[in-house]
MARBA-3410 file (N, C-alpha, C, O; in Angstrom, 1 decimal):
88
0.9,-1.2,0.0,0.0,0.0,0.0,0.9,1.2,0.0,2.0,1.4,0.6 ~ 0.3,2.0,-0.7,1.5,3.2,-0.7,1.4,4.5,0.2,0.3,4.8,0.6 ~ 2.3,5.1,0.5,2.0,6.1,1.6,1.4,7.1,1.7,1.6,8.0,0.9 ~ 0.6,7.2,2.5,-0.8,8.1,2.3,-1.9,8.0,2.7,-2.7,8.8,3.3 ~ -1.9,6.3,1.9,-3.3,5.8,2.1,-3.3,5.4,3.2,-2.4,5.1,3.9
-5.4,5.2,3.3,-5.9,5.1,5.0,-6.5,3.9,4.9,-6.6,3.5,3.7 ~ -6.9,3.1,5.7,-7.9,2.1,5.9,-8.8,2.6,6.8,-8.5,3.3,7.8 ~ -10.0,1.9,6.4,-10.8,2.4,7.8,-10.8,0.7,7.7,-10.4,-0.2,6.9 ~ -11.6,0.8,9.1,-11.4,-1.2,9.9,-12.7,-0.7,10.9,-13.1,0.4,11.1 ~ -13.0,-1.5,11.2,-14.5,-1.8,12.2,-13.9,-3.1,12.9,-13.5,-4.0,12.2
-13.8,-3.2,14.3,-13.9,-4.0,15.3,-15.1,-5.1,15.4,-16.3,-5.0,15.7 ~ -14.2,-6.1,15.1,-15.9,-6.8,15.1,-16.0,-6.9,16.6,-15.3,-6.9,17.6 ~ -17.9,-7.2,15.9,-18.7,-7.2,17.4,-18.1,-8.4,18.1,-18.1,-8.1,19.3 ~ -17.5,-9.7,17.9,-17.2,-10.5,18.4,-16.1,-10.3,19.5,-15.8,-11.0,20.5 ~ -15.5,-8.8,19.1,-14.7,-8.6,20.0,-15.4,-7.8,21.5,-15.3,-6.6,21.7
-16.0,-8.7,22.5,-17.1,-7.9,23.2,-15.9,-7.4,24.5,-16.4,-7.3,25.6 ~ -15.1,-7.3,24.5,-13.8,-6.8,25.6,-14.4,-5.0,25.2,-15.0,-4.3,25.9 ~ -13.8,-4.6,23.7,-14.0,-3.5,23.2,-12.3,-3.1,23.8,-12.0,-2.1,24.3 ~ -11.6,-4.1,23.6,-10.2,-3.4,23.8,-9.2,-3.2,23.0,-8.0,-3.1,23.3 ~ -9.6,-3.1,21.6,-9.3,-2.6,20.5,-10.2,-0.9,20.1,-11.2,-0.9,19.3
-9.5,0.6,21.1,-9.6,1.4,21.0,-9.2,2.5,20.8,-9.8,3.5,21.1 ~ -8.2,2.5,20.3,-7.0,3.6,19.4,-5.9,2.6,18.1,-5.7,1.5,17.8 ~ -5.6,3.6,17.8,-4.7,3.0,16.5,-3.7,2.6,17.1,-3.1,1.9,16.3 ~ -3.1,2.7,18.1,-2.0,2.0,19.0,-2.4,0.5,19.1,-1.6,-0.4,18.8 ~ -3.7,0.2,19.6,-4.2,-1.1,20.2,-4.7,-1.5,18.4,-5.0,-2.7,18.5
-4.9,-1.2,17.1,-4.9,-1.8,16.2,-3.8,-2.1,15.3,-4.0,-2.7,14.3 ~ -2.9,-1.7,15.6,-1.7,-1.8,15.1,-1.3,-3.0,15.7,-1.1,-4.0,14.9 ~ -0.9,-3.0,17.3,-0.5,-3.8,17.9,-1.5,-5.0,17.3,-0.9,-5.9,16.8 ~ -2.8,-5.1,17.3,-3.5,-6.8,17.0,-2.9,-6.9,15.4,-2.5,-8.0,15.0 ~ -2.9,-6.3,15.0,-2.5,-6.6,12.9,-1.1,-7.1,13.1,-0.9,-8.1,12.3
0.3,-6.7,14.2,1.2,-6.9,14.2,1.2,-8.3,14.8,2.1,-9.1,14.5 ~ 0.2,-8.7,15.6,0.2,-10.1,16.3,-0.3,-10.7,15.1,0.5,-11.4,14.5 ~ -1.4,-10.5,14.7,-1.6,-11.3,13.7,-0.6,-12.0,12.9,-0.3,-13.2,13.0 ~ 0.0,-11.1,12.0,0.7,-11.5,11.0,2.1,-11.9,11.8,2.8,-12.7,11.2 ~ 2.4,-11.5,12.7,3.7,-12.0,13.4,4.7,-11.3,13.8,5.3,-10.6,13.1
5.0,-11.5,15.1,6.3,-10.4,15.9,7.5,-10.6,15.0,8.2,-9.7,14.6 ~ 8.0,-12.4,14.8,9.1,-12.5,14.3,9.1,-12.1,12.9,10.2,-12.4,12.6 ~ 8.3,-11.6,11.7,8.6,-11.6,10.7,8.6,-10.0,10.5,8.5,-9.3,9.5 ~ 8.7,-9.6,11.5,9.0,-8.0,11.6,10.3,-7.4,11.7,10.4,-6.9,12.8 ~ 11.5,-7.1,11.0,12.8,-7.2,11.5,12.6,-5.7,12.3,12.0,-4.6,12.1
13.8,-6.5,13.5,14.1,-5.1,14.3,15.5,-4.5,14.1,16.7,-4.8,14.1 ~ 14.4,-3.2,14.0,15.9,-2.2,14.0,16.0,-0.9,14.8,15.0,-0.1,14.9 ~ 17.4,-0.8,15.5,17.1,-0.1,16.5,17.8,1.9,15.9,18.7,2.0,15.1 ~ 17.1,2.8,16.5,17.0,4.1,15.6,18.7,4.5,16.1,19.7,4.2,16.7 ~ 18.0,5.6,15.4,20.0,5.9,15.1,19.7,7.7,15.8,18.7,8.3,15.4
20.5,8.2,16.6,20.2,9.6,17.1,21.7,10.1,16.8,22.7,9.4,16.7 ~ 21.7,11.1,16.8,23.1,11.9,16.9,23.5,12.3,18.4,22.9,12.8,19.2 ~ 24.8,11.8,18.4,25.2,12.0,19.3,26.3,13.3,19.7,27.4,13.6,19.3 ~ 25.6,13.8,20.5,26.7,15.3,21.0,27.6,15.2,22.0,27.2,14.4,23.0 ~ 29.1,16.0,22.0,29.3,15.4,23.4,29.2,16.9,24.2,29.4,18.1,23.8
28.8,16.6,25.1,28.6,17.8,26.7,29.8,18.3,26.5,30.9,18.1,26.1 ~ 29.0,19.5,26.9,29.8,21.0,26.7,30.9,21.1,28.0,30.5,20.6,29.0 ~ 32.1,21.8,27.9,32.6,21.2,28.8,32.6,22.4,29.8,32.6,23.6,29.3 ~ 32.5,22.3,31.4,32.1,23.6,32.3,33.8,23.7,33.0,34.1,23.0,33.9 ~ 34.6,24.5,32.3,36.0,24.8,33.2,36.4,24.9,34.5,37.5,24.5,35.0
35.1,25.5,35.2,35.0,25.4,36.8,34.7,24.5,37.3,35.4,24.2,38.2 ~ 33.7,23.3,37.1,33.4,22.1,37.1,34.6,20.9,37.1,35.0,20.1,37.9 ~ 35.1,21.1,36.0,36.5,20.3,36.2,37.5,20.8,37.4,38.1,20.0,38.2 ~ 37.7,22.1,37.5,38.8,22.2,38.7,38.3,22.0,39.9,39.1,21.9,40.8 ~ 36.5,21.8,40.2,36.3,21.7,41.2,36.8,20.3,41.5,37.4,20.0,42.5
36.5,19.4,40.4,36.6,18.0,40.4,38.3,17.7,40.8,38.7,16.7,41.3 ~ 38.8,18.6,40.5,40.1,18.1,40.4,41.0,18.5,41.8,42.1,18.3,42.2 ~ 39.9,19.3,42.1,40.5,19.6,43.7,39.7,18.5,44.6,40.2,18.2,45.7 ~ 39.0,18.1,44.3,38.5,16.8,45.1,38.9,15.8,44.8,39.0,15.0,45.7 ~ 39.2,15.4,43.5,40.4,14.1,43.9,41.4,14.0,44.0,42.1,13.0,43.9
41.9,15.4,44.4,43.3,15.5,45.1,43.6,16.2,46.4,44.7,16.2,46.8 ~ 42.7,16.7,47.1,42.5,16.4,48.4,42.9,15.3,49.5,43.8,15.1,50.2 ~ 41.8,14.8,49.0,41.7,13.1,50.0,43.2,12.7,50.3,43.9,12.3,51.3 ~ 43.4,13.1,49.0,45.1,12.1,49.1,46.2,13.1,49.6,47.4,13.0,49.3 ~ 45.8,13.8,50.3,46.8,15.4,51.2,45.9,15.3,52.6,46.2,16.2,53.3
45.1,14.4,53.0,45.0,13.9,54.2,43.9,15.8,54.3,43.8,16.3,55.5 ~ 43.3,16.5,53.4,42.7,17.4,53.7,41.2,17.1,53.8,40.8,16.1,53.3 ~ 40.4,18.1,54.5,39.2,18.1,53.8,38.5,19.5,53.3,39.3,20.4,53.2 ~ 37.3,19.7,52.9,36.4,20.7,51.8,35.5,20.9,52.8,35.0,20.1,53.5 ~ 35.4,22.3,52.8,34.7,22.4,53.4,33.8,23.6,52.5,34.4,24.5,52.0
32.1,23.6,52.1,31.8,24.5,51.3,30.6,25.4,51.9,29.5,24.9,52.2 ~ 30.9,27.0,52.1,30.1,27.4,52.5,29.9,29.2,51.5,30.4,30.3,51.4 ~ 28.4,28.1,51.1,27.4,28.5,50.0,27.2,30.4,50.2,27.6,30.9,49.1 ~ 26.9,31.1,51.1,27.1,32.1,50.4,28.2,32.8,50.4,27.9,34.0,50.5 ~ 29.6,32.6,50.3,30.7,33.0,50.0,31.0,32.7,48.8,32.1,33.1,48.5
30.4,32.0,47.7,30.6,31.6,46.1,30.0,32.4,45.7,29.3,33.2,46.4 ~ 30.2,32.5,44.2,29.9,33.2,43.0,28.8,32.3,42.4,28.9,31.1,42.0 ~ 27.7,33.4,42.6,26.3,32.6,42.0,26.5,31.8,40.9,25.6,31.0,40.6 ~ 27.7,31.9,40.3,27.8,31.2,38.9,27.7,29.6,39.6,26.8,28.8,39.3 ~ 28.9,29.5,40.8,29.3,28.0,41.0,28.1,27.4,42.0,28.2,26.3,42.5
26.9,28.4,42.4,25.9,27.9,43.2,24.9,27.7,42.2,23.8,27.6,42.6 ~ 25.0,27.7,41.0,23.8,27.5,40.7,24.3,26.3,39.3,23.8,26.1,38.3 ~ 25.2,25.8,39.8,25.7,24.6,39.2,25.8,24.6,37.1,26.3,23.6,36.5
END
């Protein structure tokens, strides 16, 4: 069938559940019908970006995993920062 075209379809009355009620739930019974395995699956393809990178973010990071190992600790108190690094 070419793309575009519609079918209309009527539920038969035999179906007395009535749980064939959106084009989701008729899709899904046409797809059982005819069969899950002769359906090949293919999985979609997205573009992938990489994360932008935050300069302050890394030196924070980088001052915490090199801490620990100077026997120091962090101590962070919030309103002495620059709104930039409180609001992450």
């Amino acid at each position: 069938m070419p793309d575009g075209d519609e079918l209309d379809v009527t539920v038969p009355s035999w179906r007395s559940t009535k749980d064939v009620e959106s084009a989701e739930d008729l899709i899904e019974e046409v797809v059982r019908l005819y069969g899950f395995e002769e359906i090949e699956s293919e999985l979609p393809t997205l573009p992938v970006t990489p994360p932008t990178v935050n300069k302050l973010r890394r030196q924070d990071w980088a001052i915490r995993e090199n801490f620990p190992h100077k026997d120091s600790w962090k101590c962070i108190t919030l309103p002495l920062l620059p709104s930039l690094i409180q609001n992450g």
